[in-house]
C-alpha positions as CSV (number, residue, x, y, z in Angstrom):
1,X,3.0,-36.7,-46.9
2,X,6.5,-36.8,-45.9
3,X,8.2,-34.2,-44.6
4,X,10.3,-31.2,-46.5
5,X,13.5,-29.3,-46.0
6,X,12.3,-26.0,-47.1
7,X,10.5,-23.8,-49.8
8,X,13.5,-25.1,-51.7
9,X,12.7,-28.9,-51.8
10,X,11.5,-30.1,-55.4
11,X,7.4,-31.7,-55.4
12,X,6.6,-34.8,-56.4
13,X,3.9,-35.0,-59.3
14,X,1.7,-36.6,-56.8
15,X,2.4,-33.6,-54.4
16,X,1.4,-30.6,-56.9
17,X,-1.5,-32.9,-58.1
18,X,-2.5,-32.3,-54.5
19,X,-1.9,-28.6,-54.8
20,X,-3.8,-28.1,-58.0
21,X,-6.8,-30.1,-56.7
22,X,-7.0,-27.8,-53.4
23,X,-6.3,-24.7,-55.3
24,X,-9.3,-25.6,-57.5
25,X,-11.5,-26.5,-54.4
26,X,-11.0,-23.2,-53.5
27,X,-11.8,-21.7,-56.4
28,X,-15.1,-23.1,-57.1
29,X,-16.1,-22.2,-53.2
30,X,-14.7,-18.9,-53.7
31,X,-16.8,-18.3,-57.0
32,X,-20.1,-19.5,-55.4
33,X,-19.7,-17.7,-52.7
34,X,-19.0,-14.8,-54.2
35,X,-22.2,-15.3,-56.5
36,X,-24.2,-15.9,-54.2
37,X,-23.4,-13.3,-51.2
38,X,-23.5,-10.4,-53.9
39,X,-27.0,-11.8,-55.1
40,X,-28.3,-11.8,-51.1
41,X,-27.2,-7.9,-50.9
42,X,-28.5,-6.9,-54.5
43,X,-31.6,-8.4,-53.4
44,X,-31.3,-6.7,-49.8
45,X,-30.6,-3.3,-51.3
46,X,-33.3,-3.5,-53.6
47,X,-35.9,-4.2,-51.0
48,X,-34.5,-1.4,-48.9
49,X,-33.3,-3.5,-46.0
50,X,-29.8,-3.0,-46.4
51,X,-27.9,-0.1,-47.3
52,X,-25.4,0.4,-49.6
53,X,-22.3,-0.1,-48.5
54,X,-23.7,-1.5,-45.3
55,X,-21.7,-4.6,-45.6
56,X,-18.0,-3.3,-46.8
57,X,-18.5,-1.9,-43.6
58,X,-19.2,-4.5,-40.9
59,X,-17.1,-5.4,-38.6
60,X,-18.2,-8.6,-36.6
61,X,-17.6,-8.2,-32.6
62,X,-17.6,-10.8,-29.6
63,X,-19.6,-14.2,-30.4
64,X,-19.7,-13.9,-34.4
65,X,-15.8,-13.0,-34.5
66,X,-15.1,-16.1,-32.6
67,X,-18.1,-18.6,-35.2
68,X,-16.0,-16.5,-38.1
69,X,-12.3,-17.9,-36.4
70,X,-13.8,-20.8,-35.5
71,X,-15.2,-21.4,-39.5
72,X,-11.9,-20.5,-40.9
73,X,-10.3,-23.1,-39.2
74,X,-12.7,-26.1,-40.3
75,X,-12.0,-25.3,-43.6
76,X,-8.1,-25.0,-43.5
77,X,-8.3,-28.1,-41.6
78,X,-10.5,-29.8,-44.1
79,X,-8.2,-28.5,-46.8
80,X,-5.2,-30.4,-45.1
81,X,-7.1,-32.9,-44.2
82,X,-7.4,-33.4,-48.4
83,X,-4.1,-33.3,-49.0
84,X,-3.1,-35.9,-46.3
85,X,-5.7,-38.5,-47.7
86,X,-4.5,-38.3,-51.3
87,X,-1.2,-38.5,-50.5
């Protein structure tokens, strides 16, 4: 992709194509995701194992911070990594 001036500089079609089709990769990971982690703690809650409210309030510490950072990065790299090969 070749480089830009600024927020200012016009895309190419072949640019926002790009944009649209990692928007819409995130979307559908977002959505099942979202399905999916909200069925775990219905499910959890139900069987008593997990309290309400028990995950809102988590915060991960020390070696599952870092797998969490660590994660986060893959995907942003994966996501650029998209966008360079259609380009």
């Amino acid at each position: 992709m070749a480089p830009t001036a600024g927020p200012d500089q016009p895309l190419s079609a072949a640019n926002v194509s790009q944009l649209v089709a990692v928007a819409l990769r995130l979307a559908m990971e977002v959505s099942t995701l979202r399905e999916r982690l909200r069925t775990q703690q219905l499910l959890l809650e139900q069987a008593g194992v997990l309290a309400p409210g028990a995950v809102d309030g988590f915060v991960p510490q020390g070696e599952e911070l870092q797998a969490r950072l660590a994660a986060d990065r893959e995907l942003i790299e994966a996501l650029a990594s998209d966008i360079r090969t259609q380009g």
